[in-house]
N, C-alpha and C positions, 0 to 999 in steps of 0.2 A: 417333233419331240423324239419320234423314233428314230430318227437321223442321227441326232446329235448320242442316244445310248448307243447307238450301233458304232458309228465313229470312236467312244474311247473304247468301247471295247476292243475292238479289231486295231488298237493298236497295238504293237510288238512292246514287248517289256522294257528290251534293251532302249527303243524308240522315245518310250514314255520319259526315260531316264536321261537321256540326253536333251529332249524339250523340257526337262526340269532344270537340268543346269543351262542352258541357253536363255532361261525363263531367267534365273538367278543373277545369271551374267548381266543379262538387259539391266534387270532392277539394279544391281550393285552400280551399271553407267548413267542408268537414271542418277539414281543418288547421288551419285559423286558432280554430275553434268549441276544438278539442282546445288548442292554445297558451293561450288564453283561462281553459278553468277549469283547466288542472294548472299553472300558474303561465311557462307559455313555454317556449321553446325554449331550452335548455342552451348557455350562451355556449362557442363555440369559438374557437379561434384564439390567436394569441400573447397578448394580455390576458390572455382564461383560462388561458394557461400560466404566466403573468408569475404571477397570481393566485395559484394552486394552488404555484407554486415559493414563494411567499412564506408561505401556510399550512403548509408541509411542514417549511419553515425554523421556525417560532414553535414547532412541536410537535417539532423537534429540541432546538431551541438553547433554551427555552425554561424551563427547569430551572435554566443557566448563566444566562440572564438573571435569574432569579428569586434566584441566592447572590450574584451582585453587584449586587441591589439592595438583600438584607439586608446586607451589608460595607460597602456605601455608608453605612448606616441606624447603624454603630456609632460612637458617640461616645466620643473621647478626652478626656480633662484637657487643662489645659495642661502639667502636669508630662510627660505620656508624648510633648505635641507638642515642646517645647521643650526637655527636658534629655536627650531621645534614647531615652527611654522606660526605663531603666534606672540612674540618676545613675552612673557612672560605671564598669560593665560592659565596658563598649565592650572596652577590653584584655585584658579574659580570654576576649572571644569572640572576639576575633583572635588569641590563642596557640591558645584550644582549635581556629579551624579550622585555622592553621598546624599544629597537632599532629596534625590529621587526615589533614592535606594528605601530612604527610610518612608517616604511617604504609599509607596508601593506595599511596604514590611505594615503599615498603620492598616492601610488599607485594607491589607488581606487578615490581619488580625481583627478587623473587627467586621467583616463577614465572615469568619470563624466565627466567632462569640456571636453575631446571630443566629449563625445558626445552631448553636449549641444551643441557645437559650428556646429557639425552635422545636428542636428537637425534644428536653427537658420538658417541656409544654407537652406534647404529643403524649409523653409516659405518663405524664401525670393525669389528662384526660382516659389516657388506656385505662390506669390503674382507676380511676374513679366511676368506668362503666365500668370494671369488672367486680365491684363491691353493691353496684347497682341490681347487676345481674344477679350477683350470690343473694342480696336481697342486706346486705351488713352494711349499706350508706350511712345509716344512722349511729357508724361507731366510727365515724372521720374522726372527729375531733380526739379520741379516746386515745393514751397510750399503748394502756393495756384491756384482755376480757380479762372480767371479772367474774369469776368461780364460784358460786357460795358452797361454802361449805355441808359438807355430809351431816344426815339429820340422823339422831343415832338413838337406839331404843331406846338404851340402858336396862335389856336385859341383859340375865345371863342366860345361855343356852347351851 
């Protein structure tokens, strides 16, 4: 241990300064020797981002591009370009989706209307415990309370 503090001390300034750059030199021929046979340094920066976002894309989308190039690839007659692919269909696939349409429209109008009718049920139970609670259930049926009138001396005063 003492060796090795005595050794850098008792070197020359100048000395040390030149085994730094000769240290630096080695590494900078390392480096470049190591670049040389593993094939270089690994591109960084936006490029290889640009890169990598566009391989990441081909192996997403890439499936999708592959069914519309077989779709692209299927060949029609002229009958299915030109008479609309079915001679004269066209009308019954426009009542069946009209028919669709509307039973869709039936549909969803009448679970709306359940559930209105659900709901409407709900307030009227609200409202019937909270006359429960006031303790005035026994004036359901009633339009209005009824006031009696003021009982009055008939003096004068």
């Amino acid at each position: 241990n003492n060796n090795n503090n005595n050794n850098t001390t008792s070197i020359n300034p100048r000395d040390r300064q030149q085994e730094r750059i000769a240290n630096r030199r080695l590494r900078e021929h390392v480096r470049t020797v190591h670049d040389e046979l593993t094939g270089g340094k690994k591109d960084i920066g936006h490029e290889r981002t640009l890169e990598q976002r566009r391989e990441q894309s081909a192996r997403i989308h890439g499936a999708a591009q592959d069914r519309q190039a077989q779709a692209a690839a299927i060949e029609l007659d002229d009958n299915a370009i030109y008479d609309g692919g079915g001679g004269g269909d066209d009308d019954d696939d426009f009542q069946s989706a009209l028919r669709r349409q509307q039973r869709a429209r039936q549909k969803r109008n009448a679970t709306q209307a359940a559930r209105v009718d659900e709901l409407q049920a709900k307030e009227q139970q609200r409202q019937k415990d909270m006359l429960d609670k006031l303790g005035l259930s026994h004036l359901t049926g009633q339009s209005k309370i009824q006031i009696a009138p003021r009982q009055t001396d008939g003096g004068d005063k």
